[in-house]
C-alpha positions as CSV (number, residue, x, y, z in Angstrom):
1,X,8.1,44.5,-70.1
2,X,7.6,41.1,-70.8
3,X,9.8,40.3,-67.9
4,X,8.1,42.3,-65.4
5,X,4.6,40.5,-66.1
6,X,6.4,37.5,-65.6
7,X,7.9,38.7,-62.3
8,X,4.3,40.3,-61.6
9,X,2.4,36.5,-62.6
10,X,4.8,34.7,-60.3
11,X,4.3,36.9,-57.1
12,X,0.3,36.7,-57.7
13,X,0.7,33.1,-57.9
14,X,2.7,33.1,-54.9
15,X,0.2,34.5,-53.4
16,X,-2.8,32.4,-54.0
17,X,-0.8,29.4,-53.2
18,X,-0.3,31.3,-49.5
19,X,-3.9,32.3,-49.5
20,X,-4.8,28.6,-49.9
21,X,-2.2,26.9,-47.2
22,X,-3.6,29.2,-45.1
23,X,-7.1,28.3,-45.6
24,X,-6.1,24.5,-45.5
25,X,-4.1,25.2,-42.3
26,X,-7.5,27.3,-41.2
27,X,-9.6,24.0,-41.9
28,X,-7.3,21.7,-40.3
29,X,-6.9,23.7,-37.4
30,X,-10.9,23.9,-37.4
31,X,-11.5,20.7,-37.5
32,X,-8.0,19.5,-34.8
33,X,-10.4,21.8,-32.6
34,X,-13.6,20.2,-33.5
35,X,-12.2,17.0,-33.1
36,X,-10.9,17.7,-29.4
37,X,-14.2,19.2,-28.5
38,X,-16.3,16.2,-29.8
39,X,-13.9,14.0,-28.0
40,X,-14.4,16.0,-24.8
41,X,-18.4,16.1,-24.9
42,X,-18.3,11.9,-25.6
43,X,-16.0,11.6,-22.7
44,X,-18.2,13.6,-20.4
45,X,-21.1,12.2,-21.7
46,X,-19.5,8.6,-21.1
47,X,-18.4,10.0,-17.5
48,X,-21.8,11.5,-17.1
49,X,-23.9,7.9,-17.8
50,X,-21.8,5.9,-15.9
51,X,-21.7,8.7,-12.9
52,X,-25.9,8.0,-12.5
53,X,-25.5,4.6,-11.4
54,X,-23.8,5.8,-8.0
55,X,-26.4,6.3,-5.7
56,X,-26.0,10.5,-5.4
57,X,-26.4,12.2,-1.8
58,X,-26.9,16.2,-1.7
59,X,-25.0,16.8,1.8
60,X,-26.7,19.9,3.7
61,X,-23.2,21.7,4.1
62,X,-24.5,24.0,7.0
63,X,-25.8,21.0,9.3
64,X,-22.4,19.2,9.0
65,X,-20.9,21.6,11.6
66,X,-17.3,22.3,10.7
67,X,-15.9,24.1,13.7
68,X,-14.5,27.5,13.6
69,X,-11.1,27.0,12.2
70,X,-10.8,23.9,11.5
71,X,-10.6,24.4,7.3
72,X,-7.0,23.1,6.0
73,X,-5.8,24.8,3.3
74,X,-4.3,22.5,0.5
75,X,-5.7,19.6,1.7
76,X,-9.0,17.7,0.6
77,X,-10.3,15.6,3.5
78,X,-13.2,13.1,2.7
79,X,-14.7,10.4,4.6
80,X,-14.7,6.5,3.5
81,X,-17.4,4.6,5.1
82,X,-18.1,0.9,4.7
83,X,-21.8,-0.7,4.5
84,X,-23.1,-4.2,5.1
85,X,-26.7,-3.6,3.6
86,X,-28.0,-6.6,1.8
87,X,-30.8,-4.4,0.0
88,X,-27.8,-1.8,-1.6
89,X,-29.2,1.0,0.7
90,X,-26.8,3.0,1.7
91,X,-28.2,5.9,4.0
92,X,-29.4,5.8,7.9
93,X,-30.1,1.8,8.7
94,X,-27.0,1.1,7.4
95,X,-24.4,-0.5,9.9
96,X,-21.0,1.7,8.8
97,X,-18.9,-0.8,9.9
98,X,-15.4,1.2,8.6
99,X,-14.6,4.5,9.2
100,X,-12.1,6.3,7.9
101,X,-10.9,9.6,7.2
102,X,-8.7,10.5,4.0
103,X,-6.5,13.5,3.7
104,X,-5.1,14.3,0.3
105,X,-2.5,16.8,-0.2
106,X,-3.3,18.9,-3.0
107,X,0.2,19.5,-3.7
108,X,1.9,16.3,-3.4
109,X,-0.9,13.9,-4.0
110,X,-0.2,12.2,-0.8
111,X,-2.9,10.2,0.5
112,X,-3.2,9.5,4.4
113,X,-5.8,7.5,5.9
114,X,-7.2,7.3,9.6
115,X,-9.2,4.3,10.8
116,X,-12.2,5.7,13.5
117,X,-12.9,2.6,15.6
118,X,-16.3,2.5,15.6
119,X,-16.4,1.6,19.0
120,X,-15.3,4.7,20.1
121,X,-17.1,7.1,22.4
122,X,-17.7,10.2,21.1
123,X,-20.7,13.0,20.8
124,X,-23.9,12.8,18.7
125,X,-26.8,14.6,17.9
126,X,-28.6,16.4,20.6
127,X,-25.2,16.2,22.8
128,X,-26.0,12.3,23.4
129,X,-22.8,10.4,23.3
130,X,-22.7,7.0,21.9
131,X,-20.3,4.6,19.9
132,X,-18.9,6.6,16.9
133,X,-20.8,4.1,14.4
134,X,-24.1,4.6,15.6
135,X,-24.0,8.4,14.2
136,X,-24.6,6.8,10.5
137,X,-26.8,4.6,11.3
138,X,-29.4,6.9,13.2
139,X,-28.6,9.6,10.2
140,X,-26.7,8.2,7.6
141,X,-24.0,10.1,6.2
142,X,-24.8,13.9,6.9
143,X,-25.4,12.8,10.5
144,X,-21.9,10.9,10.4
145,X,-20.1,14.0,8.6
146,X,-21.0,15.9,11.1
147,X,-19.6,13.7,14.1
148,X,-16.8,13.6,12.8
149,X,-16.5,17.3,12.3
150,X,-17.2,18.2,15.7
151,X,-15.9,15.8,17.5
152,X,-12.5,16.3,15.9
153,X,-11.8,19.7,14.0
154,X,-12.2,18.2,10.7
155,X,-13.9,19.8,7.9
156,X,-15.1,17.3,6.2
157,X,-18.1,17.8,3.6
158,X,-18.5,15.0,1.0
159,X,-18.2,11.2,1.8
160,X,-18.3,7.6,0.0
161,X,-19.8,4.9,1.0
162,X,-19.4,1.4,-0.4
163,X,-20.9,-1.7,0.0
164,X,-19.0,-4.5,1.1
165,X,-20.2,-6.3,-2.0
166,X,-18.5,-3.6,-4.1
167,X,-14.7,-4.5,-2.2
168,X,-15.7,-8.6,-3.2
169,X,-16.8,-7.6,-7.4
170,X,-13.8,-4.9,-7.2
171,X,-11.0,-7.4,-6.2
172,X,-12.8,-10.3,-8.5
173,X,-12.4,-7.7,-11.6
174,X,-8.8,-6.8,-10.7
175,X,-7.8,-10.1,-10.7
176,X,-7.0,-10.6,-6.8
177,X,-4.1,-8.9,-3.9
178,X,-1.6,-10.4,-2.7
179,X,-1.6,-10.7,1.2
180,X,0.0,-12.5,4.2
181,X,-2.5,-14.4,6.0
182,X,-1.1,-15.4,9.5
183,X,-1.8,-18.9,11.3
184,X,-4.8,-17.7,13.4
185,X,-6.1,-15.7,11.0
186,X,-6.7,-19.0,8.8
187,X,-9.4,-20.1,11.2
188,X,-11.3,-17.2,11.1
189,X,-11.3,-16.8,7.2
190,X,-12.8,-19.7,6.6
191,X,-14.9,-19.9,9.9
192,X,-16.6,-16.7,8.1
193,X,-16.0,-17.0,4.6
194,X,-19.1,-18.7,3.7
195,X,-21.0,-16.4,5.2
196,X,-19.6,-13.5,2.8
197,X,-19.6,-15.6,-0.1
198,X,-23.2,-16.0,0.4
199,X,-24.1,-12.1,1.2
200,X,-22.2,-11.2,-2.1
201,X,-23.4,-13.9,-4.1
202,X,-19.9,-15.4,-5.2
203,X,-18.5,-19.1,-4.3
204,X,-16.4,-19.5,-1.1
205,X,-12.8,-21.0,-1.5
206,X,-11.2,-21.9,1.6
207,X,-7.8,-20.8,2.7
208,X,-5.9,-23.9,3.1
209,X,-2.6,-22.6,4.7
210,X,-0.8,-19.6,6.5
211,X,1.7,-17.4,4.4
212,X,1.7,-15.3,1.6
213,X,-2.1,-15.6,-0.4
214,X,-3.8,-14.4,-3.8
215,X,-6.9,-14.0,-2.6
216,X,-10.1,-13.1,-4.3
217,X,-12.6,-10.7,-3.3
218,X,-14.9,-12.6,-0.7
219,X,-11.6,-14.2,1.0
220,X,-10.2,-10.4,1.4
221,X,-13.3,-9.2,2.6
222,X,-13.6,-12.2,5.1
223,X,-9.7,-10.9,6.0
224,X,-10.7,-7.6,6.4
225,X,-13.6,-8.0,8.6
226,X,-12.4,-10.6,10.9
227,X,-12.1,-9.3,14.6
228,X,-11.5,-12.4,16.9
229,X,-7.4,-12.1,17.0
230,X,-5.4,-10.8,19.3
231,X,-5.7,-7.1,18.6
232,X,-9.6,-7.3,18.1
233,X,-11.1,-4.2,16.3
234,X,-7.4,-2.0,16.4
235,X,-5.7,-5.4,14.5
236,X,-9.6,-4.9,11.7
237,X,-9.1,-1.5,11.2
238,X,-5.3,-2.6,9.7
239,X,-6.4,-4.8,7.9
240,X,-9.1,-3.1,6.3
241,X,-6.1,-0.1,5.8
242,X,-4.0,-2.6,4.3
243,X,-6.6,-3.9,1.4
244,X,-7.6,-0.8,0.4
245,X,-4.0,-0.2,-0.2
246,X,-3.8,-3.4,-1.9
247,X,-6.8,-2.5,-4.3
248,X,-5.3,1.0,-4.8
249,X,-1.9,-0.2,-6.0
250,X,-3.9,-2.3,-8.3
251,X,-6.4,0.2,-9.5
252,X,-3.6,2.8,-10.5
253,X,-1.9,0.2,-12.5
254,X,-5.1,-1.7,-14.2
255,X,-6.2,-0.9,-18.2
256,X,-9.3,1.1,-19.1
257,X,-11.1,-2.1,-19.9
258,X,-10.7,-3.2,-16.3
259,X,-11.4,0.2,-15.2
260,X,-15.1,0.2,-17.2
261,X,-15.5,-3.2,-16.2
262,X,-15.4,-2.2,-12.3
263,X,-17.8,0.9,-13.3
264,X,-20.1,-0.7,-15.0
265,X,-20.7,-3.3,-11.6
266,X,-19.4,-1.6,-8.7
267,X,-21.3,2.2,-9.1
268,X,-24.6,0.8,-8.4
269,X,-23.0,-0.4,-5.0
270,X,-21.5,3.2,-4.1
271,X,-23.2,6.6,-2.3
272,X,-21.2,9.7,-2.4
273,X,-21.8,13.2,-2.3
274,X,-19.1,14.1,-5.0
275,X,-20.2,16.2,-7.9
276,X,-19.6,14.9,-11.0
277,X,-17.1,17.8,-11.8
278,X,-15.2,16.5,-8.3
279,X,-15.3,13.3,-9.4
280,X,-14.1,13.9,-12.6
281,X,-11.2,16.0,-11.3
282,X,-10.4,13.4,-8.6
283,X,-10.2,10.8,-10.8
284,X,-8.4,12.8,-13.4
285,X,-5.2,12.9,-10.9
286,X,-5.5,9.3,-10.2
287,X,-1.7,8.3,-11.4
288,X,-0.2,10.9,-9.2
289,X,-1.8,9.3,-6.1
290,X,0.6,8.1,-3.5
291,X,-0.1,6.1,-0.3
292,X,1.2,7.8,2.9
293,X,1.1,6.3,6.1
294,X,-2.2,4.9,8.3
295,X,-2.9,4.9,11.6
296,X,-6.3,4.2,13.9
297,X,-8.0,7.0,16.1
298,X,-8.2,7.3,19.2
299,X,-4.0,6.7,19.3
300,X,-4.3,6.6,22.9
301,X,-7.4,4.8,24.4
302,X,-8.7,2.4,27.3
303,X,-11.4,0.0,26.0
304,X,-13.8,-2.3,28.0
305,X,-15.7,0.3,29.7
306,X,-19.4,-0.2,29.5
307,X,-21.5,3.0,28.8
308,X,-25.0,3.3,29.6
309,X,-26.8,1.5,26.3
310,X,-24.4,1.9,24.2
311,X,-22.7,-1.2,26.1
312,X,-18.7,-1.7,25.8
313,X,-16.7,1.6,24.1
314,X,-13.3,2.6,23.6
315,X,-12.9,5.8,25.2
316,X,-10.0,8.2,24.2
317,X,-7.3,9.2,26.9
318,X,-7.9,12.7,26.9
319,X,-10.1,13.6,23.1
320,X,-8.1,16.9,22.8
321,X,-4.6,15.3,22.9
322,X,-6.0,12.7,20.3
323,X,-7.4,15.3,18.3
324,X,-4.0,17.1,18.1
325,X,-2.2,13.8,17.2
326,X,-4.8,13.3,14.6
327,X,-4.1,16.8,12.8
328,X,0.0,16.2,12.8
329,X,-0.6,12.8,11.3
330,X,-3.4,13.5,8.8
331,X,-2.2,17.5,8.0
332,X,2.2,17.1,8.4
333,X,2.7,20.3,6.4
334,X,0.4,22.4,8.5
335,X,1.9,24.2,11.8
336,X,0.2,22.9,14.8
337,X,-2.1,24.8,16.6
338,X,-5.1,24.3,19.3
339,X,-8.4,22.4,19.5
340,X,-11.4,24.5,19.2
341,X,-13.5,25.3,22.0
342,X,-15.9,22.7,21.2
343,X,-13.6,19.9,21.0
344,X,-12.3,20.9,24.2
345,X,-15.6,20.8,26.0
346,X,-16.4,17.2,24.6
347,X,-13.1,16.4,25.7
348,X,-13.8,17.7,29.4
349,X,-17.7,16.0,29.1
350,X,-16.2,12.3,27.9
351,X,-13.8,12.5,31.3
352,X,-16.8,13.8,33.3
353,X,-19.4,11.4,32.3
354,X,-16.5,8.2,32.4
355,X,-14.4,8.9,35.3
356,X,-11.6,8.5,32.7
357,X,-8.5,10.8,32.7
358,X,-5.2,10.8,30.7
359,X,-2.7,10.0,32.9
360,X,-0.1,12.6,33.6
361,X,3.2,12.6,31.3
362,X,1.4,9.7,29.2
363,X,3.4,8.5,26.2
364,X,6.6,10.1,27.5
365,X,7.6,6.9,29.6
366,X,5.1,4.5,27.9
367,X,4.7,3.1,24.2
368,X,1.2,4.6,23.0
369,X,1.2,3.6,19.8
370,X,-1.9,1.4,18.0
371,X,0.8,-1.5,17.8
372,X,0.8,-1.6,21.4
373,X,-2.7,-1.0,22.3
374,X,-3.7,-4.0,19.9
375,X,-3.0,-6.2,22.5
376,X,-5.6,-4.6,25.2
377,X,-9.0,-6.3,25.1
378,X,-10.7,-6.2,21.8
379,X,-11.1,-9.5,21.1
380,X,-14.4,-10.2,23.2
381,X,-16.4,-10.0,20.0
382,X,-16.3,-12.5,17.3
383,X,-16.7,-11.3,13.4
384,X,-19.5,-8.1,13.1
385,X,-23.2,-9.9,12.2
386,X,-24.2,-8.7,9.1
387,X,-27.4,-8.3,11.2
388,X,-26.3,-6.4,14.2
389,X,-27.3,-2.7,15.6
390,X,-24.6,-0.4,16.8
C-alpha cells in the first residue's frame, strides 16, 4: 500500500513539474511574441518618422492614362526623375532634367533602366507636342507620368524625384564611386564644378588628371550633368546610368549607420508617390536587387530638327518601332506584342507634323544602336543652366 502511494506521489509530482514547464514555455513563448511585435511596431514607427521627411505626392491614378493593355504582369515599373530646384520644390517649375524609367522584375529582382532624353519630341497635354521634359515642368509629376504612359505603353503610376543636391549629400555619406574620367571630360568637370559645389553648398575640388577617379558627390554630379562631349545629351544620359549604378552598388553594401545617416539628410530632398507600405516592401528586398542592362530612348532618332517653340528636338525614327524596342528591353520575359492604338496614332502625327519617316529596312543594314548615335549632333549645348526653361 505503502508502495502504491509512493508510485501515486511520484506521478502527481510528475505532473506539476509538466504543468509548470508548460506554463514557463507558455510565458516564454508569450513574451518571444511580445518581443517580436514590440520590435515590429518600433521599426515601423522608426520607418514611419523618417518616411515624413520625403516630400509625399498623392498621384491621381485615373489622369495618368495607362493605355489599354499596356499593364505588365510581374513587373513594377516606376519613374526616376531628377530636379535642379534651389528652393527643394519638387512639383511643376521644376526643370526634370533626367528621365528614366525603371523596370523591376518581381521574380528575379532584376533592375533595368531606360534614359528618356529629354529632348525628345513626344505628346503633351491637350495633344500639344513638345520636348519630353517640359511635361514636368508645366505639371509636375502626374503630368510627366502620364506622358510617359501614353506616349509609350507604360503603365507607370508612382514616381521619385530627387534633387540633385540629394546625389552630391548621398555620395558624400557613402564615402565616394569610383569612375573613369576621360581626357575631355576633365575640362568640363571642373569648367562646371564650382558651379555645383556652390548650388549644393559643399567645396569644389578640382579633377587634376584623366583616368580612373574617387570622386565625391559634387565632382559626380558635375560628371553626370556635363553635356559638351562628343555624344552630347545620348553620352549624359550614360553617365547619369552609370552613377546611379555606382551609388547602388554602394548602397546595397553600406551599414545601417550609413544607411540612417543618408535618411536622416537626403528625405527632405526626395518627392515620391510611394506609400509607406511600398516603400517599406521595396526597401525590404533591397539585397536581392541586381543591375540589368541600360539603354536611352528613342534607340533610333534624328536630332537637330527645330520644332515650332519648342526649338531643337530629337525626334524618334518611327515612335511605334521605338516603343516596341523599349518593351523587349525593359520587359525580356514578356512575349512581344503590338503598340496600342494610341501610340500608333502619335507615331503617325510626330511623322505628319516633322516630315520625318523611318527609313525602310532601318537597322537591318545600319548600326542603330545609342553607341552609334552618340556621335550625331548633340553637342551644340554646353552643361544645362540651373536656370533654364525647357
Amino acid at each position: 500500500m505503502a508502495k502504491k502511494d509512493r508510485q501515486l506521489k511520484a506521478v502527481q509530482a510528475a505532473k506539476a513539474r509538466k504543468k509548470r514547464r508548460s506554463r514557463r514555455r507558455r510565458r516564454v513563448l508569450v513574451l518571444s511574441i511580445e518581443m517580436i511585435i514590440l520590435v515590429l511596431l518600433l521599426g515601423t514607427a522608426y520607418v514611419m518618422k523618417k518616411y515624413d521627411k520625403i516630400q509625399k505626392v498623392n498621384i491621381d491614378k485615373d489622369e495618368v492614362d495607362i493605355n489599354e493593355g499596356a499593364i505588365k504582369e510581374g513587373y513594377t515599373t516606376v519613374a526616376l526623375f531628377g530636379g535642379d530646384s534651389r528652393e527643394g520644390e519638387l512639383g511643376a517649375g521644376t526643370h526634370a532634367d533626367t528621365i528614366i524609367v525603371v523596370s523591376i522584375d518581381n521574380t528575379s529582382k532584376e533592375i533595368r533602366m531606360v534614359s528618356i532624353y529629354r529632348d525628345t519630341l513626344l505628346e503633351q497635354k491637350n495633344r500639344d507636342y513638345n520636348k519630353a521634359n517640359s511635361a514636368y515642368f508645366r505639371g509636375g509629376p502626374e503630368e510627366a507620368l502620364r506622358m510617359l504612359n501614353r506616349n509609350l505603353d507604360l503603365d507607370i503610376e508612382d514616381y521619385v524625384t530627387v534633387d540633385f543636391k540629394a546625389l552630391v549629400d548621398t555620395i558624400d555619406l557613402l564615402g565616394g564611386i569610383d569612375i573613369n574620367i576621360e581626357k575631355e571630360e576633365v575640362q568640363y568637370m571642373n569648367e562646371f564644378l564650382q558651379e555645383t559645389a556652390d548650388v549644393a553648398g559643399t567645396k569644389a575640388h578640382f579633377i587634376e588628371k584623366s583616368g580612373e577617379q574617387h570622386l565625391d558627390g559634387a565632382q559626380a554630379v558635375t560628371y553626370a550633368r556635363i553635356r559638351s562631349t562628343a555624344g552630347g545629351d545620348y553620352k549624359r544620359t550614360e553617365r547619369q546610368r552609370l552613377v546611379i549604378e555606382k551609388i547602388f552598388e554602394k548602397v546595397i553594401e553600406t551599414d545601417i549607420g550609413t544607411v540612417n545617416d543618408i535618411i536622416d539628410t537626403v528625405f527632405e530632398q526626395v518627392s515620391t508617390s510611394f506609400s509607406l507600405k511600398e516603400t517599406i516592401g521595396l526597401a525590404s528586398g533591397l539585397t536581392e536587387y541586381q543591375l540589368g542592362e541600360s539603354s536611352g530612348f528613342p534607340f533610333d532618332k534624328t536630332d537637330g530638327l527645330r520644332y515650332k517653340n519648342a526649338g531643337l528636338v530629337i525626334v524618334p525614327l518611327g515612335l511605334r518601332e521605338n516603343v516596341e524596342q523599349l518593351h523587349a528591353f525593359l520587359y525580356p520575359e514578356e512575349a512581344p506584342k503590338e503598340v496600342s492604338e494610341v501610340v500608333q496614332s502619335i507615331s503617325d502625327n510626330i511623322t505628319y507634323l516633322t516630315g520625318v519617316v523611318r527609313p525602310a529596312n532601318y537597322g537591318e543594314t545600319e548600326d542603330s544602336s545609342e553607341e552609334s548615335s552618340e556621335q550625331e549632333g548633340g553637342a551644340e549645348e554646353d552643361m544645362i543652366d540651373f536656370g533654364e526653361t525647357p
